[in-house]
Every structure is written in structure tokens, then in C-alpha cells.
DSSP file (Angstrom, degrees, kcal/mol; ACC not computed):
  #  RESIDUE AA STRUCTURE BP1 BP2  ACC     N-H-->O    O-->H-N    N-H-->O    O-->H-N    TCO  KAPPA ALPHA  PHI   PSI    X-CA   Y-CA   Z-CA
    1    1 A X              0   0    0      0, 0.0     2,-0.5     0, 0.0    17,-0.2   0.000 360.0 360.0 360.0 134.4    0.0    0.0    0.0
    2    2 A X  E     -A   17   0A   0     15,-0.5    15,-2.9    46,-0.1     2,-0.4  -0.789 360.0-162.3-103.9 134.9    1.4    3.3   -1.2
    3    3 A X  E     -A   16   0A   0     -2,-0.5     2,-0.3    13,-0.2    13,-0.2  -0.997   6.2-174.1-124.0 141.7    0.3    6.4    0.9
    4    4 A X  E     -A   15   0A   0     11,-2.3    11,-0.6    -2,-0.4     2,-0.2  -0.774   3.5-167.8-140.5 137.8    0.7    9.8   -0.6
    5    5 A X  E     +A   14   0A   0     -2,-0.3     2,-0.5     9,-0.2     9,-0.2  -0.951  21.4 154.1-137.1 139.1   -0.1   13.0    1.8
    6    6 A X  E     -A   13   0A   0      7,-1.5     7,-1.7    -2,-0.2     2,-0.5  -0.976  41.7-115.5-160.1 151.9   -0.4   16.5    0.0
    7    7 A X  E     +A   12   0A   0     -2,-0.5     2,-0.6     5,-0.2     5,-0.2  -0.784  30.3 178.7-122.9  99.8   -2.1   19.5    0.7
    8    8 A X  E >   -A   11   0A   0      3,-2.7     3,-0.9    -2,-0.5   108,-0.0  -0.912  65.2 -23.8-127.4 138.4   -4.9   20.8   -1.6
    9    9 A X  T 3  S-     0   0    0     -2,-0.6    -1,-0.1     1,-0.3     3,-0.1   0.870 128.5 -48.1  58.4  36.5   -7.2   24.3   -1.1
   10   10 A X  T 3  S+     0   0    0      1,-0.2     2,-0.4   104,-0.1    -1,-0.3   0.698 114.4 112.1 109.0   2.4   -6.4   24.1    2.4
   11   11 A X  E <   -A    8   0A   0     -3,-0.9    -3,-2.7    29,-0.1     2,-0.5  -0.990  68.4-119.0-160.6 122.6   -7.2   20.3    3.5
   12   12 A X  E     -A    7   0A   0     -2,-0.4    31,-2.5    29,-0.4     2,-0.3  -0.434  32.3-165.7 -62.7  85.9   -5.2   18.0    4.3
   13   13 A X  E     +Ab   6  43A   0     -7,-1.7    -7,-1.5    -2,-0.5     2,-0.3  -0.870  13.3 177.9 -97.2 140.7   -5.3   14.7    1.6
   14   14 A X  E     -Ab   5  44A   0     29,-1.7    31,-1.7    -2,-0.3     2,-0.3  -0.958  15.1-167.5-130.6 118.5   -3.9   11.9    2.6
   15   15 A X  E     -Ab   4  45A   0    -11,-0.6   -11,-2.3    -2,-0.3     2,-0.3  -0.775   9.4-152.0-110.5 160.2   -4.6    8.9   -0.9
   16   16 A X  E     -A    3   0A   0     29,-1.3    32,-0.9    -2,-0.3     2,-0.3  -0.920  10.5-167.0-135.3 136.7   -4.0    5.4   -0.3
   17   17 A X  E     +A    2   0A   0    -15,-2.9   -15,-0.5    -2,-0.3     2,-0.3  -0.561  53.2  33.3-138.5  87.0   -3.0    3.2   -3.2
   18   18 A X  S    S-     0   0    0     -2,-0.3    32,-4.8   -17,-0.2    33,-1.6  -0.776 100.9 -43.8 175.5-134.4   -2.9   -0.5   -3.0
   19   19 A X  E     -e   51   0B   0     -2,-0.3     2,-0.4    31,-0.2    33,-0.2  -0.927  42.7-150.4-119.8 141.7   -5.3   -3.0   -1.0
   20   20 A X  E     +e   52   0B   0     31,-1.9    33,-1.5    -2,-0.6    36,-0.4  -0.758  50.0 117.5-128.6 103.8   -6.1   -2.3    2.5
   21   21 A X  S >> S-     0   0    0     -2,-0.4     4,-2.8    31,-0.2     3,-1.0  -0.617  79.3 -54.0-148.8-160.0   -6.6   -5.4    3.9
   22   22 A X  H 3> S+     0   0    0      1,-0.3     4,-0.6     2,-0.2     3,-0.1   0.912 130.8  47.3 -59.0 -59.4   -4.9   -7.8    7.0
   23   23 A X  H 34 S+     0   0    0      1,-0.2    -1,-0.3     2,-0.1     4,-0.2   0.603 123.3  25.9 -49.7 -30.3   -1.5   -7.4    5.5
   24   24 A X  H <> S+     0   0    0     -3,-1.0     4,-1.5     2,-0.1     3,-0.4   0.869 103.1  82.6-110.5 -35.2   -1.2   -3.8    4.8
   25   25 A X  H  X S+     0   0    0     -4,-2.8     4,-3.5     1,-0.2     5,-0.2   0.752  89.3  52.7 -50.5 -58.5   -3.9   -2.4    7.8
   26   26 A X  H  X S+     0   0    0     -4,-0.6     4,-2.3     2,-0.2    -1,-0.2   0.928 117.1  40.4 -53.4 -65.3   -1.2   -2.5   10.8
   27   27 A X  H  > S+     0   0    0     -3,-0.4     4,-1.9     1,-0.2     5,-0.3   0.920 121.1  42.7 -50.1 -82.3    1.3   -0.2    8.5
   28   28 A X  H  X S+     0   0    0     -4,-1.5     4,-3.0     1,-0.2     5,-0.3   0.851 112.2  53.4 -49.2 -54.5   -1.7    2.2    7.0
   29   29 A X  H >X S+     0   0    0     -4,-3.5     4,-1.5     1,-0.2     3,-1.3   0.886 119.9  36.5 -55.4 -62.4   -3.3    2.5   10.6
   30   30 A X  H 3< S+     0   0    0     -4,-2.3     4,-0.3    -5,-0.2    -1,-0.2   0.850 117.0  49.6 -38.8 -49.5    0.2    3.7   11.8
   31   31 A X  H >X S+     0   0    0     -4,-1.9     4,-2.5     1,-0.3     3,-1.0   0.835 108.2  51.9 -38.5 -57.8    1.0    5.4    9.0
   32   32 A X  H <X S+     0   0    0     -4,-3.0     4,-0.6    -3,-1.3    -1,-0.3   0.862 107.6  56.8 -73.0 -23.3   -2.4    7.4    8.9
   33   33 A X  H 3< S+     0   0    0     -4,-1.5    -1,-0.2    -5,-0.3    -2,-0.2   0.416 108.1  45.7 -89.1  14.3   -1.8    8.4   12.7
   34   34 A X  H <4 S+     0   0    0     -3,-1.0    -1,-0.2    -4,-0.3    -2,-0.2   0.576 118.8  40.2-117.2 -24.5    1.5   10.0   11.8
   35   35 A X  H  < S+     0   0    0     -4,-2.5     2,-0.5    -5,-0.2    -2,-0.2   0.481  94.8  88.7-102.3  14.8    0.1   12.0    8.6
   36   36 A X  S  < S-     0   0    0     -4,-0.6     4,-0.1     1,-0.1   -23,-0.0  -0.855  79.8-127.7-100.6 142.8   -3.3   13.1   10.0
   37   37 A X        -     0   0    0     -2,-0.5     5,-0.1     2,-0.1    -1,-0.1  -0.205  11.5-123.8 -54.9 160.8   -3.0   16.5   11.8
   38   38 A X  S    S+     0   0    0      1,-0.1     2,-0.3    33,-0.0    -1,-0.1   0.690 100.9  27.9 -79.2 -15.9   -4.3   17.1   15.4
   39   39 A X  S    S+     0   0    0     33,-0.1     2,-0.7    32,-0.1    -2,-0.1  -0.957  97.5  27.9-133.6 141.8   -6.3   20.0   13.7
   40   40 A X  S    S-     0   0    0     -2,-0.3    33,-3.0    31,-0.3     2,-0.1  -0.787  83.4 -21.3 133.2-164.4   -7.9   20.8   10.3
   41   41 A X        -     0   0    0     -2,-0.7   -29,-0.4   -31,-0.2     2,-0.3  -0.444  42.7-168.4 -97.0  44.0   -9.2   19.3    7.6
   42   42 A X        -     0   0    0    -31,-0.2    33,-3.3    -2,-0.1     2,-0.4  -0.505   8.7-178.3 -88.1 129.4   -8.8   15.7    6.1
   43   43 A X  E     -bc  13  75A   0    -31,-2.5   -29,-1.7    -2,-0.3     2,-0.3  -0.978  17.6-152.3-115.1 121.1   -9.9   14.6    3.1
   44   44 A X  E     -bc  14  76A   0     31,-0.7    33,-2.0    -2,-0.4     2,-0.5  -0.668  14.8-149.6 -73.6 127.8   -9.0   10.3    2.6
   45   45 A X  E     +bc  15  77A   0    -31,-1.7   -29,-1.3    -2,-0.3     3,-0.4  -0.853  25.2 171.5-132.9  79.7   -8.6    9.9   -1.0
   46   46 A X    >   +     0   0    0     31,-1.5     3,-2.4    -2,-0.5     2,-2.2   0.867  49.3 102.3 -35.6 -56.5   -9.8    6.1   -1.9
   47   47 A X  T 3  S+     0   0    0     30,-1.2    -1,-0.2     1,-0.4    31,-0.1   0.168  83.6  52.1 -52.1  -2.6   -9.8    6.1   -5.6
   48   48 A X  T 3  S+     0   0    0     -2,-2.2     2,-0.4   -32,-0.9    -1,-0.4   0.302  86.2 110.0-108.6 -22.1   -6.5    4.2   -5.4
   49   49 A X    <   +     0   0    0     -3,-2.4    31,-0.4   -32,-0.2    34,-0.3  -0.701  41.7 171.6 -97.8 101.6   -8.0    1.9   -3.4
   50   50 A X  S    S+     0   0    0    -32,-4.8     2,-0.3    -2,-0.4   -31,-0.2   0.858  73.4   5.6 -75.3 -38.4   -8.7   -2.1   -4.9
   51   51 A X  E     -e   19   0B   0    -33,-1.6   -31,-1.9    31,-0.1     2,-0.3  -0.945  58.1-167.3-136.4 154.4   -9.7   -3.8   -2.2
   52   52 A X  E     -e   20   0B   0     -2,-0.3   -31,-0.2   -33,-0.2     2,-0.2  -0.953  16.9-160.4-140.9 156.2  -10.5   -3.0    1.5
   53   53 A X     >  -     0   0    0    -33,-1.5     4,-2.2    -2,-0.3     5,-0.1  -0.385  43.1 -90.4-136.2 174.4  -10.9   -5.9    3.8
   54   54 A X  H >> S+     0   0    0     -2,-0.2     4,-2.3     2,-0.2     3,-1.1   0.945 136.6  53.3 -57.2 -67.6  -12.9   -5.8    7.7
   55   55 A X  H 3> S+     0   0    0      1,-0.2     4,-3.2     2,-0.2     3,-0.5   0.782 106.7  45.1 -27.4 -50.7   -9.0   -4.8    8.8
   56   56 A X  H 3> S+     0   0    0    -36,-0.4     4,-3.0     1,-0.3    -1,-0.2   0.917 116.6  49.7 -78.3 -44.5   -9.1   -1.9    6.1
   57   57 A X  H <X S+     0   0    0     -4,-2.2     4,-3.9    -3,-1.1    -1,-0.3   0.929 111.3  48.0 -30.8 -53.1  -13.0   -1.3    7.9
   58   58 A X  H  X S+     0   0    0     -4,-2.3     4,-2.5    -3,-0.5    -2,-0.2   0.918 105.8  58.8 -79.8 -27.1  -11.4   -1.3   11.3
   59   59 A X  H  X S+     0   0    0     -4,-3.2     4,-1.9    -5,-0.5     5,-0.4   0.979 107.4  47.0 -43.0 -75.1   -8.6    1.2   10.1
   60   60 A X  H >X S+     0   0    0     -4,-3.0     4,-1.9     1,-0.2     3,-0.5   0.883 105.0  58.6 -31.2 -78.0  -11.1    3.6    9.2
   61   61 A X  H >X S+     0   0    0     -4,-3.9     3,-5.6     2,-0.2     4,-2.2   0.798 105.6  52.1 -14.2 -80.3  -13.1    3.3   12.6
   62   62 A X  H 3< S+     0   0    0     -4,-2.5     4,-0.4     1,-0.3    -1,-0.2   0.675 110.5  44.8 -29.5 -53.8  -10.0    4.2   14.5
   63   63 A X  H <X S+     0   0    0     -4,-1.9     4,-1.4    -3,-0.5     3,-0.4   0.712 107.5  59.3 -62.4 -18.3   -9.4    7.3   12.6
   64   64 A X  H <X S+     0   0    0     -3,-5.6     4,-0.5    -4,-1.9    -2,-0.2   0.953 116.4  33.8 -58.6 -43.9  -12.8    8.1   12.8
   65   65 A X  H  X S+     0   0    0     -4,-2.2     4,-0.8    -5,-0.3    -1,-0.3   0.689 111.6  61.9 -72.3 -14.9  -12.5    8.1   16.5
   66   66 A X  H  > S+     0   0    0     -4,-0.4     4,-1.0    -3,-0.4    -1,-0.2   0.728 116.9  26.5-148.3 -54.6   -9.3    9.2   16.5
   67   67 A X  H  <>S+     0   0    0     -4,-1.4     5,-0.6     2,-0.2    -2,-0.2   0.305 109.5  62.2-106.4  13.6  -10.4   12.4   14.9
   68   68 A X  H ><5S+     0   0    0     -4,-0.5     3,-0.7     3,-0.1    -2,-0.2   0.654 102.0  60.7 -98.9 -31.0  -13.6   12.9   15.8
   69   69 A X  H 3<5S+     0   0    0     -4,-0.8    -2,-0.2     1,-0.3    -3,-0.1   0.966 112.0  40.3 -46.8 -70.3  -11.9   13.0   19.5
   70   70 A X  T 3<5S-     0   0    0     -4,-1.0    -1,-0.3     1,-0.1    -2,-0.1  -0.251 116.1-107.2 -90.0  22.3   -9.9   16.0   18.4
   71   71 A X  T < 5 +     0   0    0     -3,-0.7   -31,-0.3     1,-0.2    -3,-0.1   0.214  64.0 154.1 165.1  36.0  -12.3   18.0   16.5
   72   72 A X      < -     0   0    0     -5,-0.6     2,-0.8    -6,-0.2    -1,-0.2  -0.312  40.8-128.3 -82.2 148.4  -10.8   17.2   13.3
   73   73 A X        -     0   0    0    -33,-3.0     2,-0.4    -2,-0.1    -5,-0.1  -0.624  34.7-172.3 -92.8  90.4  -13.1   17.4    9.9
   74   74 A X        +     0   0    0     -2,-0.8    23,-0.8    -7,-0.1     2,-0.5  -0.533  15.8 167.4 -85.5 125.4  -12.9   14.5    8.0
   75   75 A X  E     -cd  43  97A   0    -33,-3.3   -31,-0.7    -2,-0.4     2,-0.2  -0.905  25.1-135.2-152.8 150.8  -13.9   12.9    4.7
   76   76 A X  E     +cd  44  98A   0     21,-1.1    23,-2.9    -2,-0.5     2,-0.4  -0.563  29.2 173.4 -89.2 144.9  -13.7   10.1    1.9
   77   77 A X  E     +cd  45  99A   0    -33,-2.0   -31,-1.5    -2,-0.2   -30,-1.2  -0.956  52.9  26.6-138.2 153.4  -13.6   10.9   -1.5
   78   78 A X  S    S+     0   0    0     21,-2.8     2,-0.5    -2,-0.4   -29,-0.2   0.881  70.7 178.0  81.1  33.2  -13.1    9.0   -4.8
   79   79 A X        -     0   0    0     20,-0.6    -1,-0.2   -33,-0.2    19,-0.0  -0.529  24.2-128.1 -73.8 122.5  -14.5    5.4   -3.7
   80   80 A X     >  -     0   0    0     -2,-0.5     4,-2.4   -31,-0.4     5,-0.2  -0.280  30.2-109.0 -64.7 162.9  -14.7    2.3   -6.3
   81   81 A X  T  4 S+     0   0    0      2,-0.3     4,-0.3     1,-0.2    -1,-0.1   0.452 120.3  50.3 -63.9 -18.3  -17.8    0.8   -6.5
   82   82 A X  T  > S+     0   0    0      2,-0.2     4,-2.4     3,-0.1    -1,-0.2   0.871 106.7  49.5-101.6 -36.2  -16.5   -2.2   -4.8
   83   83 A X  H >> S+     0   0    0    -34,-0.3     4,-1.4     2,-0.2     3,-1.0   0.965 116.5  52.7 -50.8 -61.7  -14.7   -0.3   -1.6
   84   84 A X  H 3X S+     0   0    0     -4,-2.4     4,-2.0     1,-0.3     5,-0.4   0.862 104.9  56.3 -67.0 -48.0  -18.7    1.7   -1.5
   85   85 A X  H 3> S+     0   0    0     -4,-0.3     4,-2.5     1,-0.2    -1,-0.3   0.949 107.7  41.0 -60.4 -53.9  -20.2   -1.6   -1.5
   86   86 A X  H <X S+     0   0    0     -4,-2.4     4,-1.0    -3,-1.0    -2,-0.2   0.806 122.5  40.5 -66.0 -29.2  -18.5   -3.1    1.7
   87   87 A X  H  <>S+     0   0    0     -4,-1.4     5,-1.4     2,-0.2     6,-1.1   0.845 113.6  54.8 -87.8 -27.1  -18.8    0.0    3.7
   88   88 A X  H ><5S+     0   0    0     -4,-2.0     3,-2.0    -5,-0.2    -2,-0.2   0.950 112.1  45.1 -66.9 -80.5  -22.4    0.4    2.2
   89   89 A X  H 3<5S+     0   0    0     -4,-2.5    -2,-0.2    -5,-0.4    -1,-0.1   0.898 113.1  54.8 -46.7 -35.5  -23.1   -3.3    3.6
   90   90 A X  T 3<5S-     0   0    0     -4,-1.0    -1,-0.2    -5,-0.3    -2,-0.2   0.542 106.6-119.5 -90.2   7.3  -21.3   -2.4    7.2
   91   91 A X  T < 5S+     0   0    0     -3,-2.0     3,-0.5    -4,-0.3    -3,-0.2   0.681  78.5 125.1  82.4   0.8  -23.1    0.2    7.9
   92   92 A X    >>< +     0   0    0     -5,-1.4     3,-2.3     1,-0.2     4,-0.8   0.619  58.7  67.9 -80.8 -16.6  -19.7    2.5    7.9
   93   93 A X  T 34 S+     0   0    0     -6,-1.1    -1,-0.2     1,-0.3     5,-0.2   0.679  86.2  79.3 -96.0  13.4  -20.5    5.2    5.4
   94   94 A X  T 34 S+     0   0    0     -3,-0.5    -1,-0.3    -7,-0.2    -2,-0.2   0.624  92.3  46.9 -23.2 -43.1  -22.9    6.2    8.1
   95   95 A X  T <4 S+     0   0    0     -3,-2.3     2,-0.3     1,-0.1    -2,-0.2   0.946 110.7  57.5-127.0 -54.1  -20.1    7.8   10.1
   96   96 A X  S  < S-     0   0    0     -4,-0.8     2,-0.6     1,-0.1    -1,-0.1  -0.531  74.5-115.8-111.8 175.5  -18.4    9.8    7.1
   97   97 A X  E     -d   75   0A   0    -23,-0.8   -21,-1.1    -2,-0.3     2,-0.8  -0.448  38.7-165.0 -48.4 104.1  -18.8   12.5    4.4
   98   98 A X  E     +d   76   0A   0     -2,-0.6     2,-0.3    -5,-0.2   -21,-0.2  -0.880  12.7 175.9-120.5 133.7  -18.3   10.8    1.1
   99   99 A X  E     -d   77   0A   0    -23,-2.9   -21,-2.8    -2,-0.8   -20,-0.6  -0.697  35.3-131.5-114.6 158.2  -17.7   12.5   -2.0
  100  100 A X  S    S+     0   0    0     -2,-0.3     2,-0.3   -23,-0.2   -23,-0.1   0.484  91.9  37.4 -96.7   4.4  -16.8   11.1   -5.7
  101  101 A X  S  > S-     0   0    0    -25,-0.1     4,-1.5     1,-0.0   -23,-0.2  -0.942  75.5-127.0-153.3 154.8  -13.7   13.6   -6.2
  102  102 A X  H  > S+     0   0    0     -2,-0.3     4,-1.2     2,-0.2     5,-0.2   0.700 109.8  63.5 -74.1 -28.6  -11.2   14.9   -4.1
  103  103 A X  H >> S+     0   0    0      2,-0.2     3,-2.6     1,-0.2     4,-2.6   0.963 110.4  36.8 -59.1 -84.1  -12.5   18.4   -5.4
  104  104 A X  H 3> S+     0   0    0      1,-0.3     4,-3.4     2,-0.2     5,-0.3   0.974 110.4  55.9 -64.1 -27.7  -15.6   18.0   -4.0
  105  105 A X  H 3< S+     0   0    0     -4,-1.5    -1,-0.3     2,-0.2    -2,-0.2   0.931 108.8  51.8 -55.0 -21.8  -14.6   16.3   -0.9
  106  106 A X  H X<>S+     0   0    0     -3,-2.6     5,-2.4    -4,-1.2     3,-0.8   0.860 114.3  45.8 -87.8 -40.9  -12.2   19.5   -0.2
  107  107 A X  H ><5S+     0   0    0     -4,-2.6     3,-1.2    -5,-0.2    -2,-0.2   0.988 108.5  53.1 -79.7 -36.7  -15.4   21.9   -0.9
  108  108 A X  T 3<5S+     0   0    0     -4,-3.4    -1,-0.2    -5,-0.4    -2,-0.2   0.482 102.5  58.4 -82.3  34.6  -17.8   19.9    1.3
  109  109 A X  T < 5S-     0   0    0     -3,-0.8    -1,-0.3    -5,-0.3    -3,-0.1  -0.368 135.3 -90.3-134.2  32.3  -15.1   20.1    4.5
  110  110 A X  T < 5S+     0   0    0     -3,-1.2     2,-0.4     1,-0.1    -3,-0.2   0.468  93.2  92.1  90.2 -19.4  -15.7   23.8    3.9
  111  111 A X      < -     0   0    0     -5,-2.4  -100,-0.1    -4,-0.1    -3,-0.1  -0.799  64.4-131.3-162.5 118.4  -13.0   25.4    1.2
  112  112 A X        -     0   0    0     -2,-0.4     2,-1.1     1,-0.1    -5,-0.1   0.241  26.6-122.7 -45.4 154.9  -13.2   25.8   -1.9
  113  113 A X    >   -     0   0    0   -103,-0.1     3,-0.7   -10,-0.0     2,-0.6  -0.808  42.9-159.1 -95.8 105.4   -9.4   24.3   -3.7
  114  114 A X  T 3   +     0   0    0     -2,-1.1  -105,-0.2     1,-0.2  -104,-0.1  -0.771  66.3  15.1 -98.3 142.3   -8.9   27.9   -5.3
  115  115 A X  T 3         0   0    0     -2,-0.6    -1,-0.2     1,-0.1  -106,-0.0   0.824 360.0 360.0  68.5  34.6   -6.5   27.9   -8.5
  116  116 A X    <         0   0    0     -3,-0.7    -2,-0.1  -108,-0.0    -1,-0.1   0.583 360.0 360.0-136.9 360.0   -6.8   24.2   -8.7
């Protein structure tokens, strides 16, 4: 799993590119708690994203807690049809904002991506 973190219109993206499943989940969980800010914005950029597994599920949880704790704004953008379908079925996309672009996901967490 490749993780990518970059900054657009003000919000924090951090895109994941690979599987997130039992084998990559310990690495991404760490990974995301070292590139999410304590404050802000974060926009999770799926679209890179083949497969996601329960582990890949449980990742998510954590940062949800993790940054709902700490008043951070969070959302998923860019989800395949098959990642939407397992979170769909668990009852997960309940918890966040999901958007079909990283563009929109960066305007519905509040600011527009000017001059991008």
C-alpha cells in the first residue's frame, strides 16, 4: 500500500494506493496516525484503493475516533464501487462524508481548492 499525503485548497489529503486489507492495515493504521493532523481538515482519497478488507474497515473506525476525538473534519472521496459496497453493507459510510472527487470532498469540508 502506497500512501501519498499532500495539501490541496487548504485540506489535508492523505490517498492510499494499493489494498487495504490484514496485510497492509497495521502499516496504514500507523502510517495514517502519523500523517493526519491534530487539527484541520482531512480529506482520505480512496480512488487508489482495490480492495478494503474488515482490517481496512477497522482502520477507518479508528481514525474516525481518532479524529472525531480531536475535532478534526474528515472525509472520503473517490470510492470504487467495490470499496462503497463493503462500507455500504457495514453500515460504515454512516459515520463519514463521502464524495466522488477529491475536489468535491475539499469543498464539502468547507474550502473551496482555489487555483486548482
Amino acid at each position: 500500500m502506497e500512501i501519498e499525503k499532500y495539501m490541496r485548497g487548504g485540506v489535508t489529503v492523505v490517498a492510499l494506493d494499493g489494498e487495504l486489507d490484514s496485510s497492509t492495515a497495521s502499516d496504514v493504521r500507523e502510517r495514517l496516525g502519523e500523517l493526519v493532523p491534530g487539527e484541520g481538515r482531512v480529506l482520505i482519497d480512496l480512488s487508489r484503493t482495490t480492495y478494503m478488507s474488515s482490517a481496512g474497515l477497522r482502520v477507518l473506525l479508528l481514525l474516525y475516533r481518532q479524529v472525531r476525538a480531536s475535532g478534526v473534519r474528515l472525509a472520503l472521496a473517490g470510492m470504487t464501487e467495490d470499496v462503497t459496497e463493503v462500507m455500504a453493507a457495514t453500515g460504515f459510510l454512516d459515520f463519514f462524508t463521502v464524495t466522488s472527487t477529491v475536489e468535491d470532498g475539499v469543498a464539502a469540508l468547507g474550502e473551496r481548492a482555489v487555483g486548482e
